[in-house]
Each structure stands twice: as structure tokens, then as C-alpha cells.
N, CA, C, O and CB atoms as a CASP TS submission, in Angstrom:
PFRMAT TS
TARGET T0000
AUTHOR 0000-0000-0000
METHOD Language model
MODEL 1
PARENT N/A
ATOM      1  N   UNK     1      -8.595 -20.760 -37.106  1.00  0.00           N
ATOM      2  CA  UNK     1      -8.530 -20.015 -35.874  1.00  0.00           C
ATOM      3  C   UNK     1      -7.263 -19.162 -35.846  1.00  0.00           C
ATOM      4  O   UNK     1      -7.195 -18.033 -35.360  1.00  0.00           O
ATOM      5  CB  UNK     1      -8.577 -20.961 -34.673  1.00  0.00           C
ATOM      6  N   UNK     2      -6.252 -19.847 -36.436  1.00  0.00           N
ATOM      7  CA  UNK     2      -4.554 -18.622 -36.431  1.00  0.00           C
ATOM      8  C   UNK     2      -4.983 -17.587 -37.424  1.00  0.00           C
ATOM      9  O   UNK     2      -4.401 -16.515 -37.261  1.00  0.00           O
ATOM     10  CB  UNK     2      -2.645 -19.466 -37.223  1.00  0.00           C
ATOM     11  N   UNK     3      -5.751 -17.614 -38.301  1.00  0.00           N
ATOM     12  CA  UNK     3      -6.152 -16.643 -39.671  1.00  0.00           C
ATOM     13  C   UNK     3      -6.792 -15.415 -38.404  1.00  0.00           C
ATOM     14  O   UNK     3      -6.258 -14.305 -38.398  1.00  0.00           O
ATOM     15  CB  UNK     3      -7.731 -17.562 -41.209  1.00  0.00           C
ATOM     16  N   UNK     4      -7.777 -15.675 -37.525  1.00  0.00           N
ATOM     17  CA  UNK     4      -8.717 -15.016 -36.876  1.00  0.00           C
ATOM     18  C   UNK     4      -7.853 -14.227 -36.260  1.00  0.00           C
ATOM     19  O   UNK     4      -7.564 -13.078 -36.595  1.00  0.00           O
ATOM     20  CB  UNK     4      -9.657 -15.732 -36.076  1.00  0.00           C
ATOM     21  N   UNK     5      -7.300 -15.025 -35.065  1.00  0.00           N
ATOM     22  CA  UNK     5      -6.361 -14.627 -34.083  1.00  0.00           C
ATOM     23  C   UNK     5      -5.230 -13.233 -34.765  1.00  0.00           C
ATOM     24  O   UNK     5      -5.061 -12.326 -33.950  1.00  0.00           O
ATOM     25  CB  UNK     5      -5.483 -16.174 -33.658  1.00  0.00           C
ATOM     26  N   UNK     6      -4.637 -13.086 -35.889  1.00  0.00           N
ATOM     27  CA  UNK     6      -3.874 -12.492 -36.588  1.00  0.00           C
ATOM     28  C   UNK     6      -4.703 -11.434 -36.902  1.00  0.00           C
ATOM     29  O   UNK     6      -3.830 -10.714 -37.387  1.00  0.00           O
ATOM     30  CB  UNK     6      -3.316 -13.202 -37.572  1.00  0.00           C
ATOM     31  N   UNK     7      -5.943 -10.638 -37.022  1.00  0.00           N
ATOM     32  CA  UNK     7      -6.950  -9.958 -37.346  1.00  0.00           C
ATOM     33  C   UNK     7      -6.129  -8.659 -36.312  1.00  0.00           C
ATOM     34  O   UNK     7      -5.617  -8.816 -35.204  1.00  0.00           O
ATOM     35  CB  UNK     7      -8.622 -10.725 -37.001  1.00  0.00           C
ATOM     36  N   UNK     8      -6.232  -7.399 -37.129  1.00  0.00           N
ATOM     37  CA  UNK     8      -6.074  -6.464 -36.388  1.00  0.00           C
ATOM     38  C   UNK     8      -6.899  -5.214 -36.753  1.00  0.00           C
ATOM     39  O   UNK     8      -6.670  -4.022 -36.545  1.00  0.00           O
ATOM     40  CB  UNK     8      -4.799  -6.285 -36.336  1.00  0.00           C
ATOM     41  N   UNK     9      -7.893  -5.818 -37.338  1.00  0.00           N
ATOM     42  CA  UNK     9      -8.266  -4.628 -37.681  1.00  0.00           C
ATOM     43  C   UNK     9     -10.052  -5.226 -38.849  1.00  0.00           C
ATOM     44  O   UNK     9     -10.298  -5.731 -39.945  1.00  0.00           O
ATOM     45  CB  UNK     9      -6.582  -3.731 -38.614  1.00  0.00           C
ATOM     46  N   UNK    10     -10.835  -4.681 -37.573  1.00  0.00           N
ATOM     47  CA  UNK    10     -12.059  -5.516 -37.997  1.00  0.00           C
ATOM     48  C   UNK    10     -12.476  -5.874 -39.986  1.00  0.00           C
ATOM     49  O   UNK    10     -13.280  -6.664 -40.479  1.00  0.00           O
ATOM     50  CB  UNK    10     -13.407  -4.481 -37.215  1.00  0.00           C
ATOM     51  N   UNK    11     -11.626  -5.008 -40.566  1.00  0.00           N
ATOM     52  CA  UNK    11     -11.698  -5.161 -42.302  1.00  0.00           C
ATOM     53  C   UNK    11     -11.269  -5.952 -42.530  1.00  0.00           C
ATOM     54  O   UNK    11     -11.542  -6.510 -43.593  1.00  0.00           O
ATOM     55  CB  UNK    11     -11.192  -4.377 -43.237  1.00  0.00           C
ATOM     56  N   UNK    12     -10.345  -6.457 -41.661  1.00  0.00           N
ATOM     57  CA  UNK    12      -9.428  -7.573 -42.425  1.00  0.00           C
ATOM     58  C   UNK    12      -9.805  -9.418 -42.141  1.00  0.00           C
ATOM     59  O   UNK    12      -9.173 -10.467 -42.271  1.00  0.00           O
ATOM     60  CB  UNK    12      -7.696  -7.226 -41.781  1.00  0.00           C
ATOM     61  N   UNK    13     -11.309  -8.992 -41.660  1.00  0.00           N
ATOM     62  CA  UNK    13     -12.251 -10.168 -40.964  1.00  0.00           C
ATOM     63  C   UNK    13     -12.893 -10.678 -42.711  1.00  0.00           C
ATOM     64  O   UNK    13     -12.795 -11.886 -42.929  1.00  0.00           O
ATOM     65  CB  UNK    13     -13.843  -9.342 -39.464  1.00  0.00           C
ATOM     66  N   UNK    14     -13.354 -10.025 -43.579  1.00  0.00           N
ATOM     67  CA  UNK    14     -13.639  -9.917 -44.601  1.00  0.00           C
ATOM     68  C   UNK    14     -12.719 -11.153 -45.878  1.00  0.00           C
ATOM     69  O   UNK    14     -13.104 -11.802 -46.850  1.00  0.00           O
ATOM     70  CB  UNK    14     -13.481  -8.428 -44.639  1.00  0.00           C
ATOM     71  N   UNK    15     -11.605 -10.997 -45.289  1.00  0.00           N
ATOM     72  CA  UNK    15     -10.190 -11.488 -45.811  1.00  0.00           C
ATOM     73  C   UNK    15     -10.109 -13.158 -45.057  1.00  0.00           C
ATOM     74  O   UNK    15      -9.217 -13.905 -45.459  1.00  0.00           O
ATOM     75  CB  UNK    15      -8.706 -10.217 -45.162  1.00  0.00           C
ATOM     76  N   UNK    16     -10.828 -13.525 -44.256  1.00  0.00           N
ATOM     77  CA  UNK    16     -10.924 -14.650 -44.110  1.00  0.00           C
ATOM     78  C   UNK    16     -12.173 -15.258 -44.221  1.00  0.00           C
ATOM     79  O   UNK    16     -13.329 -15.010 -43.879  1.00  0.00           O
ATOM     80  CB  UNK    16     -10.428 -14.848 -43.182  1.00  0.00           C
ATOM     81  N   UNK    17     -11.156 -16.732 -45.209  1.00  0.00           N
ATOM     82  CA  UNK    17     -12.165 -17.820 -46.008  1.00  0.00           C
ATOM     83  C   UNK    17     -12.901 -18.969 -44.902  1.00  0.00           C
ATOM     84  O   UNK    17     -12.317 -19.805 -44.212  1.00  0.00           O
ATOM     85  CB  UNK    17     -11.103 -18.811 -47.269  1.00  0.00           C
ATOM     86  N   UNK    18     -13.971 -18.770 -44.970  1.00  0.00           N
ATOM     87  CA  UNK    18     -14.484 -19.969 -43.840  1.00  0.00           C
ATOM     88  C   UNK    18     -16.228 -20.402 -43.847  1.00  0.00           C
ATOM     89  O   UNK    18     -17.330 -19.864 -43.740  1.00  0.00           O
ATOM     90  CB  UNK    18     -14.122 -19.267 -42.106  1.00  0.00           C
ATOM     91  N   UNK    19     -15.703 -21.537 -44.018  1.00  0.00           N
ATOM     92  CA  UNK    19     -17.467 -21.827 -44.489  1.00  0.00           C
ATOM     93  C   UNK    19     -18.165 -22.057 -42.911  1.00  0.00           C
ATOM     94  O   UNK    19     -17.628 -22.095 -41.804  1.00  0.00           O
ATOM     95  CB  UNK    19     -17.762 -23.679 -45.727  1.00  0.00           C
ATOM     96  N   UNK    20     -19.237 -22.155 -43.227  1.00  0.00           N
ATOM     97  CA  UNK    20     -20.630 -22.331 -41.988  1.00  0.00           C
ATOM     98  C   UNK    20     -20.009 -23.053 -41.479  1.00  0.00           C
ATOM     99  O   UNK    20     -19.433 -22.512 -40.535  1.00  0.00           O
ATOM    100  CB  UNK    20     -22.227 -22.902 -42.210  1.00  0.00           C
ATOM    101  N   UNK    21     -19.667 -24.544 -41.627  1.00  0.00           N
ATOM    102  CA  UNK    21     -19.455 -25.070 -40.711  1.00  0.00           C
ATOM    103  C   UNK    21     -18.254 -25.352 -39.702  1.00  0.00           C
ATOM    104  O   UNK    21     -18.186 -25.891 -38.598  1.00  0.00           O
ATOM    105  CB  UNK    21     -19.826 -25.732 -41.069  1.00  0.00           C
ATOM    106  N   UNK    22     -16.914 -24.475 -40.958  1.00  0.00           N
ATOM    107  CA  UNK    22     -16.236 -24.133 -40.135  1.00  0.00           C
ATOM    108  C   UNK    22     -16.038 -22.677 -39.109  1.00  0.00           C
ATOM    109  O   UNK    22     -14.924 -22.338 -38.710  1.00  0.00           O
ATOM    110  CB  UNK    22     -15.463 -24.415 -40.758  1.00  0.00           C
ATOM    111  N   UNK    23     -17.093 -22.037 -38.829  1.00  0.00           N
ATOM    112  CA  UNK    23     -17.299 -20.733 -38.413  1.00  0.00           C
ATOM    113  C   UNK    23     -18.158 -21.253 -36.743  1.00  0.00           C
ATOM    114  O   UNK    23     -17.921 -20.830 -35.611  1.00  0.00           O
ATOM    115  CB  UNK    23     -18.348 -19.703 -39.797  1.00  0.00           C
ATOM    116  N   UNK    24     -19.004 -22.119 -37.118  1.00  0.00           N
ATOM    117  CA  UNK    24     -19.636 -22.498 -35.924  1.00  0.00           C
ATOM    118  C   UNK    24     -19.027 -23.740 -35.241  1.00  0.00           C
ATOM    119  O   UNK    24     -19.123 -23.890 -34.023  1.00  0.00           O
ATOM    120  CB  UNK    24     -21.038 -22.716 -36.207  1.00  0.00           C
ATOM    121  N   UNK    25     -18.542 -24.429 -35.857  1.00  0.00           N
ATOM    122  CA  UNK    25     -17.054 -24.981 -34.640  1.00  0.00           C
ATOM    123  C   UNK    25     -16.132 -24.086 -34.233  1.00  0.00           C
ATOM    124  O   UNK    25     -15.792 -24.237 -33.059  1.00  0.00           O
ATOM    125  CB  UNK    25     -15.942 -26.080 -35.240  1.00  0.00           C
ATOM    126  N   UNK    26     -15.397 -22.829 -35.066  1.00  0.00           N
ATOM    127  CA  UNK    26     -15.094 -22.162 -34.099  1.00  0.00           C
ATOM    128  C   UNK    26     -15.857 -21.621 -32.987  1.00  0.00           C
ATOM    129  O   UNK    26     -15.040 -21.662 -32.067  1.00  0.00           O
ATOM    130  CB  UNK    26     -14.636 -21.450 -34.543  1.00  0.00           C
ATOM    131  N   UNK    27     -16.591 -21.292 -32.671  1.00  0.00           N
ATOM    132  CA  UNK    27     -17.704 -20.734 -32.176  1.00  0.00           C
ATOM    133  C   UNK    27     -17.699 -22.000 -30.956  1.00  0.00           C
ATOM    134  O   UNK    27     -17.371 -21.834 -29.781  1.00  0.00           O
ATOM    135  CB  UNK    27     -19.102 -20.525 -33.374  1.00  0.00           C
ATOM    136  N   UNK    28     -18.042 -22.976 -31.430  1.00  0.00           N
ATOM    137  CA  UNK    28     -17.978 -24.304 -30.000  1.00  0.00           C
ATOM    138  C   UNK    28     -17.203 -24.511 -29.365  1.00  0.00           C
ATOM    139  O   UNK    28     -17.484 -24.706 -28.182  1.00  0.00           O
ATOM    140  CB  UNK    28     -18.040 -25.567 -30.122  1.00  0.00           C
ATOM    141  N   UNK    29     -15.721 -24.585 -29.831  1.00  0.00           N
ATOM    142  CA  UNK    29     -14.381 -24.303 -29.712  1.00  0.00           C
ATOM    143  C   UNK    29     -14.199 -22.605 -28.642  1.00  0.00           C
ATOM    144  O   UNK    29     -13.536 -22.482 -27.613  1.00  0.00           O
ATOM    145  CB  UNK    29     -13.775 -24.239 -31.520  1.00  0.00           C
ATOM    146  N   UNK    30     -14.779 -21.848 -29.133  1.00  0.00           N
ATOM    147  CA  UNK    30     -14.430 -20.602 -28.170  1.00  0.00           C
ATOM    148  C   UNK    30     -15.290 -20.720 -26.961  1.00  0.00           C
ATOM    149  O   UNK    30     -14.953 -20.226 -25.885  1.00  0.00           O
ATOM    150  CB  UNK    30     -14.709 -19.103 -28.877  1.00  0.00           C
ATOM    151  N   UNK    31     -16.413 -21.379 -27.139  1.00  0.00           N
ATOM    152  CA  UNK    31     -17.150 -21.492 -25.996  1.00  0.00           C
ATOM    153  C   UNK    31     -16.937 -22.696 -24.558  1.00  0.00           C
ATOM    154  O   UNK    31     -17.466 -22.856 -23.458  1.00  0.00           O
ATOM    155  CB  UNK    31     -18.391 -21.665 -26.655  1.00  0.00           C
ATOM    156  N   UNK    32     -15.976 -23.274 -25.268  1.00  0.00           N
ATOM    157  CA  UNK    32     -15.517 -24.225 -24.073  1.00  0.00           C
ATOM    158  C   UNK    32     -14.322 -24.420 -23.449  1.00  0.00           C
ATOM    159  O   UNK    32     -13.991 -24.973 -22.400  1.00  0.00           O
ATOM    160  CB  UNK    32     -15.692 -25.326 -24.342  1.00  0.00           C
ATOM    161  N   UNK    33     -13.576 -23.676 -24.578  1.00  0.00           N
ATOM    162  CA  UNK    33     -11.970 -22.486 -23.645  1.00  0.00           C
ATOM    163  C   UNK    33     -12.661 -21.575 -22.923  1.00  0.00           C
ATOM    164  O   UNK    33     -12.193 -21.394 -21.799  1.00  0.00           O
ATOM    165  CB  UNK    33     -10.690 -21.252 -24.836  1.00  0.00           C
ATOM    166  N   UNK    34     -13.585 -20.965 -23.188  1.00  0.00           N
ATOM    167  CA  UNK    34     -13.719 -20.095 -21.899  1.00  0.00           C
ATOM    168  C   UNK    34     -14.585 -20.287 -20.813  1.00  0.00           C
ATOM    169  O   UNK    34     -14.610 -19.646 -19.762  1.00  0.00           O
ATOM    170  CB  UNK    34     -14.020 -18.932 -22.207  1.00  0.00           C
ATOM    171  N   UNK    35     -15.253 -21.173 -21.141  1.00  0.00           N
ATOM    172  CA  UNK    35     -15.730 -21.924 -19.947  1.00  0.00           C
ATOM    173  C   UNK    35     -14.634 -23.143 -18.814  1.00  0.00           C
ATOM    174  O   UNK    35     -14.933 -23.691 -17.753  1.00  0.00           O
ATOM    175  CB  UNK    35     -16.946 -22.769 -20.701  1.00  0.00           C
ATOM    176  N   UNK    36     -13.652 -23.182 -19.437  1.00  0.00           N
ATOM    177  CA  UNK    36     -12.763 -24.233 -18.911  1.00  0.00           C
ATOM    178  C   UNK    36     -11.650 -22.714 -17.987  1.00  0.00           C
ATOM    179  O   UNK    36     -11.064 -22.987 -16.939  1.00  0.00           O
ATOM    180  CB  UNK    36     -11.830 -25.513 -20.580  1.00  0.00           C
ATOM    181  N   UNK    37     -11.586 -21.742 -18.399  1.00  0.00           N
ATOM    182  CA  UNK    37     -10.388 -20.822 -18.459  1.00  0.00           C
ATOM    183  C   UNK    37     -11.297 -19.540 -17.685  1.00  0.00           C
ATOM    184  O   UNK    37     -10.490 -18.617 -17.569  1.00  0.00           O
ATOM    185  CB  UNK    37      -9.676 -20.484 -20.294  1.00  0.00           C
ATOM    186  N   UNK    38     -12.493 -19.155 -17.172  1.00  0.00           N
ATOM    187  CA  UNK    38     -13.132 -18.531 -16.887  1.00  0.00           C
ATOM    188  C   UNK    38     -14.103 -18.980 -15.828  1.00  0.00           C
ATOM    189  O   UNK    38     -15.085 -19.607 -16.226  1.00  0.00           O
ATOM    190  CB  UNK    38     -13.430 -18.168 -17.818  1.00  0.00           C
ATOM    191  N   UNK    39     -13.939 -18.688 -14.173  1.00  0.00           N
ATOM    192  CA  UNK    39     -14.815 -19.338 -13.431  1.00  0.00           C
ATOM    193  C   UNK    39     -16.105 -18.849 -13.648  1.00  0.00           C
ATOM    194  O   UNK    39     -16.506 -17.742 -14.007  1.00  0.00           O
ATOM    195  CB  UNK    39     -14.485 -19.303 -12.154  1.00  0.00           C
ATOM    196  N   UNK    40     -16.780 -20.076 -13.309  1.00  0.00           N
ATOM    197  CA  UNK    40     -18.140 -19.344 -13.250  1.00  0.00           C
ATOM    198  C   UNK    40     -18.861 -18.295 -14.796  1.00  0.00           C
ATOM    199  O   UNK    40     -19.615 -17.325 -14.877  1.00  0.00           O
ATOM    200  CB  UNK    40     -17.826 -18.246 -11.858  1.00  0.00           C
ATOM    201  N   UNK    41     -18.027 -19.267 -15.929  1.00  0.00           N
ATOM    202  CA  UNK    41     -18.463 -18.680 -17.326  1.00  0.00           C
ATOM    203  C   UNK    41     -20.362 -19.103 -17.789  1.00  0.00           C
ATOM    204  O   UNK    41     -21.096 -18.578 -18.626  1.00  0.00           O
ATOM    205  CB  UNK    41     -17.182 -19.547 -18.626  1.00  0.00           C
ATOM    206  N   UNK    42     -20.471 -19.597 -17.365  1.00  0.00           N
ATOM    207  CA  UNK    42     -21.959 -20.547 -17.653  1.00  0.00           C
ATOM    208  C   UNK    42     -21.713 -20.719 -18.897  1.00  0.00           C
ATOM    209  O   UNK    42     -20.616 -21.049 -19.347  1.00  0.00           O
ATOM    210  CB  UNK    42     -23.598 -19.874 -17.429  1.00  0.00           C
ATOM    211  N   UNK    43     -23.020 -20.442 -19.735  1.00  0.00           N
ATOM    212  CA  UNK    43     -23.067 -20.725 -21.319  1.00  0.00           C
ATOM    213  C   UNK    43     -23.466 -19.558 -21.857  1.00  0.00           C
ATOM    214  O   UNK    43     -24.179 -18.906 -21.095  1.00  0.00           O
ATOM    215  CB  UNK    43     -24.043 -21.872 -21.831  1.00  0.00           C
ATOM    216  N   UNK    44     -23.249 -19.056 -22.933  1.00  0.00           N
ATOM    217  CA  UNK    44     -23.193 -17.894 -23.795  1.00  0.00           C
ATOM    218  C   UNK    44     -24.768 -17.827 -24.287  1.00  0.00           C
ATOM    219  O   UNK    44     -25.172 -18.741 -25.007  1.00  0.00           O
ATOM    220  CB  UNK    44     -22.011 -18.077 -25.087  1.00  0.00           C
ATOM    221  N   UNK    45     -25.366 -17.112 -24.035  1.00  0.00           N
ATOM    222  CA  UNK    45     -27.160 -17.152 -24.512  1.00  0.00           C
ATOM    223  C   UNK    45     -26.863 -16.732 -25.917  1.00  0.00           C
ATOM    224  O   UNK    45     -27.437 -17.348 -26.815  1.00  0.00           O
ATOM    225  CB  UNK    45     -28.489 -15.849 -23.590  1.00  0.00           C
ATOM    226  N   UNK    46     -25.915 -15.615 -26.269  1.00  0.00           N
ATOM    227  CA  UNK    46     -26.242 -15.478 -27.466  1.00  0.00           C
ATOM    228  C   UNK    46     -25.601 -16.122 -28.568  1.00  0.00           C
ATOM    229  O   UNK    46     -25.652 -15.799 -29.755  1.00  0.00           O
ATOM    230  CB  UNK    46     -26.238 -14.394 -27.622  1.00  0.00           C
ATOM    231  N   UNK    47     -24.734 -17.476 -27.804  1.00  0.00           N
ATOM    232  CA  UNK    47     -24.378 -18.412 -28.836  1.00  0.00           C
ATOM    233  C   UNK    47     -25.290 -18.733 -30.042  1.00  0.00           C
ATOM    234  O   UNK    47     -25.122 -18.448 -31.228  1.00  0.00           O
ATOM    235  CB  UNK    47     -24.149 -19.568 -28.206  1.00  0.00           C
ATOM    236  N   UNK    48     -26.521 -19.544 -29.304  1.00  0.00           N
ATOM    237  CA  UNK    48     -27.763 -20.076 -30.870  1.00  0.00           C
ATOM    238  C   UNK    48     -28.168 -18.805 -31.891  1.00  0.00           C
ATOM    239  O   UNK    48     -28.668 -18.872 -33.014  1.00  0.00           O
ATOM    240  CB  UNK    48     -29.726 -20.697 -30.163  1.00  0.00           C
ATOM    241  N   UNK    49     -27.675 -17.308 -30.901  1.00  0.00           N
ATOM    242  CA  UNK    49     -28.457 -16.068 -32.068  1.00  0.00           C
ATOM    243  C   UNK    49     -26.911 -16.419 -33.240  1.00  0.00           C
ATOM    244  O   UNK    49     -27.071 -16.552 -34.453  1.00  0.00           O
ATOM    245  CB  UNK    49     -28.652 -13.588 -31.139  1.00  0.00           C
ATOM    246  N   UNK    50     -25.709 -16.501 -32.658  1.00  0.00           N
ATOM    247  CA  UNK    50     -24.273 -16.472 -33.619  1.00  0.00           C
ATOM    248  C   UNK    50     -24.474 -17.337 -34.241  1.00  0.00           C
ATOM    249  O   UNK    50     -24.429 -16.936 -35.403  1.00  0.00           O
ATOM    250  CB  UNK    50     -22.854 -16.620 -33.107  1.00  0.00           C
ATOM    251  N   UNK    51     -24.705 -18.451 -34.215  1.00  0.00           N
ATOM    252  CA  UNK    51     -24.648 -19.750 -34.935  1.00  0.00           C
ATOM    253  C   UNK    51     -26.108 -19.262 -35.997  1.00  0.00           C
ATOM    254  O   UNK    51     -25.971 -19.560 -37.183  1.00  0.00           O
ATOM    255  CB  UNK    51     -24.834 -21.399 -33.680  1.00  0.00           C
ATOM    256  N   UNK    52     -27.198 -18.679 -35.678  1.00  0.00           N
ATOM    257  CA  UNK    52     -28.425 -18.686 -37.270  1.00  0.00           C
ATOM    258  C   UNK    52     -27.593 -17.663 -37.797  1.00  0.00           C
ATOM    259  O   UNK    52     -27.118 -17.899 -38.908  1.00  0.00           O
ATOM    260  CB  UNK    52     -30.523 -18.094 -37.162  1.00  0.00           C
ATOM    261  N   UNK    53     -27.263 -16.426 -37.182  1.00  0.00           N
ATOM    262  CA  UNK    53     -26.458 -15.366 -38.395  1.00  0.00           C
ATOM    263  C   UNK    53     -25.521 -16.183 -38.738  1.00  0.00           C
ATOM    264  O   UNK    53     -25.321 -15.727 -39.864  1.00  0.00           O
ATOM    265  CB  UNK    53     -25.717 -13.821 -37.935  1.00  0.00           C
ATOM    266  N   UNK    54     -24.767 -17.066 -38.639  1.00  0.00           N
ATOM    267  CA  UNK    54     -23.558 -17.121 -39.124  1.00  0.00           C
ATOM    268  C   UNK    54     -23.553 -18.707 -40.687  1.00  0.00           C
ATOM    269  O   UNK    54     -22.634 -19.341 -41.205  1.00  0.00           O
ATOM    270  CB  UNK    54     -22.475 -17.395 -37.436  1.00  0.00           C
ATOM    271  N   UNK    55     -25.228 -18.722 -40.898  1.00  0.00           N
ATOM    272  CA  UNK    55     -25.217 -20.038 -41.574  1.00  0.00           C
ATOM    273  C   UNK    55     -24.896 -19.966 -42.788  1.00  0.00           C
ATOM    274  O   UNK    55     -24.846 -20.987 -43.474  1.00  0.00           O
ATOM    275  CB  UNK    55     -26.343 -20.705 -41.549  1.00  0.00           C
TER
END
């Protein structure tokens, strides 16, 4: 997640190493900071489409 966060420049997304399953815990992980940090966030619909592209 500090590799991500450091990204300035969408090419340099390419440059980070991260397998499936660590890509979709981030992904679970972003979805429940912003539901905790965001009133009234519900749940992300297009979470399950991120998680099949991202296998």
C-alpha cells in the first residue's frame, strides 16, 4: 500500500509488484477506510467487477 500511495504518475503503477491476492486485500482494505472515514459510504458495486479484472 506505501509502494501505491507514492505513485505519481499513472506509468509508474506498472512498476509495482503485487500478486492477486495481494491486490484484492488492498482493495478490502480501501473499502472499509472509506466506509469508516466517509458518511453514508455504503458499499462500492463496482468492487466484485475490480476484484474479476484484477485476478
Amino acid at each position: 500500500m506505501a509502494e501505491l500511495l507514492q505513485v505519481r504518475q499513472p506509468g509508474e503503477l506498472s512498476e509495482i509488484n503485487a500478486n492477486a491476492e495481494a491486490r484484492r486485500k488492498i482493495l478490502d482494505l480501501m473499502e472499509v477506510y472509506y466506509s469508516l472515514h466517509v458518511q453514508d459510504f455504503g458499499n462500492m458495486r463496482t468492487l466484485p467487477i475490480l476484484k474479476e479484472i484484477m485476478r
